[in-house]
C-alpha positions as CSV (number, residue, x, y, z in Angstrom):
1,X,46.1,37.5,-31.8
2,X,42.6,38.0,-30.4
3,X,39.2,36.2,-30.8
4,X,35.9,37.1,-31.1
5,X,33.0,35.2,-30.1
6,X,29.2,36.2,-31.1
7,X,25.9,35.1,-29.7
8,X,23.9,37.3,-30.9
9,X,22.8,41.0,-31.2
10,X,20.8,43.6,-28.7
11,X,18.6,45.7,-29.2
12,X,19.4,48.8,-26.6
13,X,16.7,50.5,-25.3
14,X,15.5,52.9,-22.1
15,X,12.2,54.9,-20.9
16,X,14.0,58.4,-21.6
17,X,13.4,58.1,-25.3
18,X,17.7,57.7,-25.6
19,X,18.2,61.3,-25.3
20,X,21.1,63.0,-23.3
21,X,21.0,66.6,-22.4
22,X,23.9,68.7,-24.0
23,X,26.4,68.8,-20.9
24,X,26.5,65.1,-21.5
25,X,27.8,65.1,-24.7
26,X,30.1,67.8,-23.7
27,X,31.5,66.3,-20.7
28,X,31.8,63.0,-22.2
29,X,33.4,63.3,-25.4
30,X,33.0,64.3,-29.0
31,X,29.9,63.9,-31.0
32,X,30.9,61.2,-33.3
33,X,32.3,58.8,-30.2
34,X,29.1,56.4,-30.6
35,X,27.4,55.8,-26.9
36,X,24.1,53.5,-26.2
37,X,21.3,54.9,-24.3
38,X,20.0,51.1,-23.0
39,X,21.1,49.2,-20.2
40,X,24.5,47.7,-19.9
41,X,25.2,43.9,-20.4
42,X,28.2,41.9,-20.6
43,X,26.7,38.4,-20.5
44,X,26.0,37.5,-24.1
45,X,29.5,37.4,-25.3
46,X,33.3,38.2,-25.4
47,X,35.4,40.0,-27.7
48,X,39.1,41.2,-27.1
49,X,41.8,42.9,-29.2
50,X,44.1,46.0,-29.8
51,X,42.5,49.5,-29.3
52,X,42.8,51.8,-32.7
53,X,42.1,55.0,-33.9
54,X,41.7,55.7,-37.4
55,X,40.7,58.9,-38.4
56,X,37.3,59.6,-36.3
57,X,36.7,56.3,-35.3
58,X,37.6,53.8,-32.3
59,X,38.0,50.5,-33.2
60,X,38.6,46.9,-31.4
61,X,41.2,45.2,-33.7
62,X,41.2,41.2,-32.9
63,X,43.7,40.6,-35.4
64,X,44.5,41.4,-39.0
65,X,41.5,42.3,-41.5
66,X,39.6,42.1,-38.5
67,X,37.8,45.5,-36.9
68,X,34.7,45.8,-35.2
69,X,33.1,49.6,-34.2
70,X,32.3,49.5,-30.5
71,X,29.2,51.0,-29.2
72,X,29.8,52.5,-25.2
73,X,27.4,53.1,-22.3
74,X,26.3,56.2,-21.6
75,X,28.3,57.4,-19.1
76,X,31.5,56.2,-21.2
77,X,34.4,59.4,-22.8
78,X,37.3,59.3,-24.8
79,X,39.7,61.7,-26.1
80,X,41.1,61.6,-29.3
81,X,43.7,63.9,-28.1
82,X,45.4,61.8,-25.4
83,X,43.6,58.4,-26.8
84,X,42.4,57.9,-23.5
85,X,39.2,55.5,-22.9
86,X,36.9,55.2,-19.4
87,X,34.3,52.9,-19.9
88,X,32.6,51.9,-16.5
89,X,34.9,53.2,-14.5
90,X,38.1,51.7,-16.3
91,X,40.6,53.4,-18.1
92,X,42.4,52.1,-21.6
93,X,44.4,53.8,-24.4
94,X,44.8,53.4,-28.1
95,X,47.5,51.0,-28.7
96,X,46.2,48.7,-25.6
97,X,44.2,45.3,-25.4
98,X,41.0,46.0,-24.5
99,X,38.5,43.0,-23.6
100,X,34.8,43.4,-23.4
101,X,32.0,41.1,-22.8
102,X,29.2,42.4,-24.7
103,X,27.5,40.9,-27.6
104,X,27.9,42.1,-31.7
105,X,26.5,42.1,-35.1
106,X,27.3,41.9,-38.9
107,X,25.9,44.7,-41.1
108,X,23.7,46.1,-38.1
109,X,21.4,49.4,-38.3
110,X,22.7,51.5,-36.5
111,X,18.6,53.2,-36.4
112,X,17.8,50.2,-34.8
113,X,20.2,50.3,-31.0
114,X,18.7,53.5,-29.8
115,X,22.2,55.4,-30.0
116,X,22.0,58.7,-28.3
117,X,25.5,59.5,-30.3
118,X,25.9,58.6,-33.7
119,X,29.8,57.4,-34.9
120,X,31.4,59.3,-37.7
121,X,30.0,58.8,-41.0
122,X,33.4,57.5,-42.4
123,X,33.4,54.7,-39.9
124,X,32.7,51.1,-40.7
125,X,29.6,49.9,-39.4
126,X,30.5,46.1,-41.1
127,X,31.0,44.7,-37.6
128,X,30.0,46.2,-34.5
129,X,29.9,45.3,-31.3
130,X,27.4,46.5,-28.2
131,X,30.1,47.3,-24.9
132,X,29.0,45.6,-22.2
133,X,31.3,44.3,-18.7
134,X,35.4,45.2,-19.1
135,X,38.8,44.0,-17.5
């Protein structure tokens, strides 16, 4: 069973106004695979867990009734086809542990972390949590 830990929440941000340009998003993934345009930090906190895919959306399952929406860097991809993850240079699949320092947030806005992809509509926003350093 995993564990989360929270210290607090970020607020993402970058001088490009958050935009990418269209081969981006096409190289790195679907629309709806939600990416930050701010700078990456994996100091403020840890969460780990399983790796799930329900429907449109990626999830970090600690352990049971408990999900949490990550939100990747900009240069991160996945494919819902193979279920494969890179994130900073590290590759993980759906079905794996996945461990990320990073810091999260209860009932967040999404308006308010400067997302240059949005997630699906159908996914839970309840609990999400701002990717920062993996292993």
């Amino acid at each position: 069973m995993g564990m989360a830990v929270f210290l607090g929440a970020t607020s993402c941000g970058n001088g490009d106004g958050g935009a990418a340009p269209d081969w981006f998003l096409r190289y790195n993934g679907p629309d709806w695979f939600p990416r930050y345009g701010g700078e990456v930090n994996g100091d403020d906190a840890l969460l780990y867990g399983t790796l799930e895919l329900q429907g449109r959306c990626l999830y970090v399952t600690p352990g049971p009734g408990e999900r949490y929406l990550p939100i990747f860097p900009r240069d991160s991809s996945f494919s819902p086809a193979t279920g494969r993850l890179v994130v900073l240079g590290k590759t993980f699949h759906v079905g794996q542990q996945f461990r990320s320092g990073g810091s999260g947030r209860y009932g967040v806005e999404l308006e308010r972390l400067n997302l240059i992809t949005q997630p699906d509509p159908s996914c839970s926003t309840t609990h999400v949590w701002i990717v920062g350093a993996v292993n």
